[in-house]
Structures are given as structure tokens and as C-alpha cells.
C-alpha positions in Angstrom: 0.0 0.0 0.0 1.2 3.6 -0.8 0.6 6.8 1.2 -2.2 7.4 -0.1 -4.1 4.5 0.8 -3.0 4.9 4.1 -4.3 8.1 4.7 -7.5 6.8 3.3 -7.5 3.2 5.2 -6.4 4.0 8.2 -8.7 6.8 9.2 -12.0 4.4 7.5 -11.0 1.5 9.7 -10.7 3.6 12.9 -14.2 4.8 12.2 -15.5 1.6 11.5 -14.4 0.1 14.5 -15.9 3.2 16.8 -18.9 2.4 15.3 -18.9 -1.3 15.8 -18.0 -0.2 19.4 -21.0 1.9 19.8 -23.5 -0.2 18.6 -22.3 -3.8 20.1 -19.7 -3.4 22.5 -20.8 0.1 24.9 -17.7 -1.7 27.4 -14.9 -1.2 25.0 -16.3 2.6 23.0 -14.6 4.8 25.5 -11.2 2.8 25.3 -11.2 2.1 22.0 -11.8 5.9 20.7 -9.0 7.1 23.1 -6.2 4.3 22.1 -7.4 4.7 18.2 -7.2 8.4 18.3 -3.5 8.2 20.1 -2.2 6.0 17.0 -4.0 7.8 14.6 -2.5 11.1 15.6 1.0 8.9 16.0 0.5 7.6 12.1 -0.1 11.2 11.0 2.5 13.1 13.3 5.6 10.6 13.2 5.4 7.7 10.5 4.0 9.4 7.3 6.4 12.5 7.6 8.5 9.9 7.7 6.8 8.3 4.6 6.8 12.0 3.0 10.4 12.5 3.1 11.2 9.0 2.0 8.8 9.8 -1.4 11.2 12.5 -2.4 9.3 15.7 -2.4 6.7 17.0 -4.7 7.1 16.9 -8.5 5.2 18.8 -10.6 4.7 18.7 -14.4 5.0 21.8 -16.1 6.3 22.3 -19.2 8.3 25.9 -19.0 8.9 27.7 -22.5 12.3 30.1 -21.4 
């Protein structure tokens, strides 16, 4: 999976599981939205600026006529 899938998957799946939480398990919502948030904000702080770096930058195409 790329970055991009990531950032889409990982956010989905925390969601989903909140959800499941909520509706089946009332025990485990309070945990699980506390522990999911931490390693969500861990993923976005820490491993994908890693991910970033490693990608090399932004490229753009354009075409310059100097």
C-alpha cells in the first residue's frame, strides 16, 4: 500500500471500529476511541512525515517555455 491508501485506510478502519464499538460493545467505546485516536495522531504526526520524506518531495509537471 502507498501513502495514499494509508491516509485513506487508516482513518475508515478507525471509524468503523468506533462504530462497531457503539452499537455492540458500549464496554470497549470509550477505550477504543481514546487508544485509536493516540495511534492515529501517532500515524499522521511521526510515520507518514516519515513516509513523505522518503517519497522524495513533490514533482510537478509543467512544461516551462524560457
Amino acid at each position: 500500500m502507498d501513502r495514499r491508501q494509508l491516509d485513506t485506510a487508516f482513518p475508515m478502519v478507525y471509524g468503523l471500529v468506533v462504530v462497531i464499538c457503539a452499537l455492540w460493545v458500549h464496554g470497549a467505546l470509550i477505550p477504543v476511541a481514546v487508544i485509536g485516536a493516540i495511534l492515529l495522531g501517532i500515524y499522521y504526526a511521526v510515520f507518514r512525515s516519515r513516509m513523505v520524506v522518503g517519497e522524495g518531495g513533490r514533482r510537478r509537471n509543467r512544461i516551462r517555455n524560457r
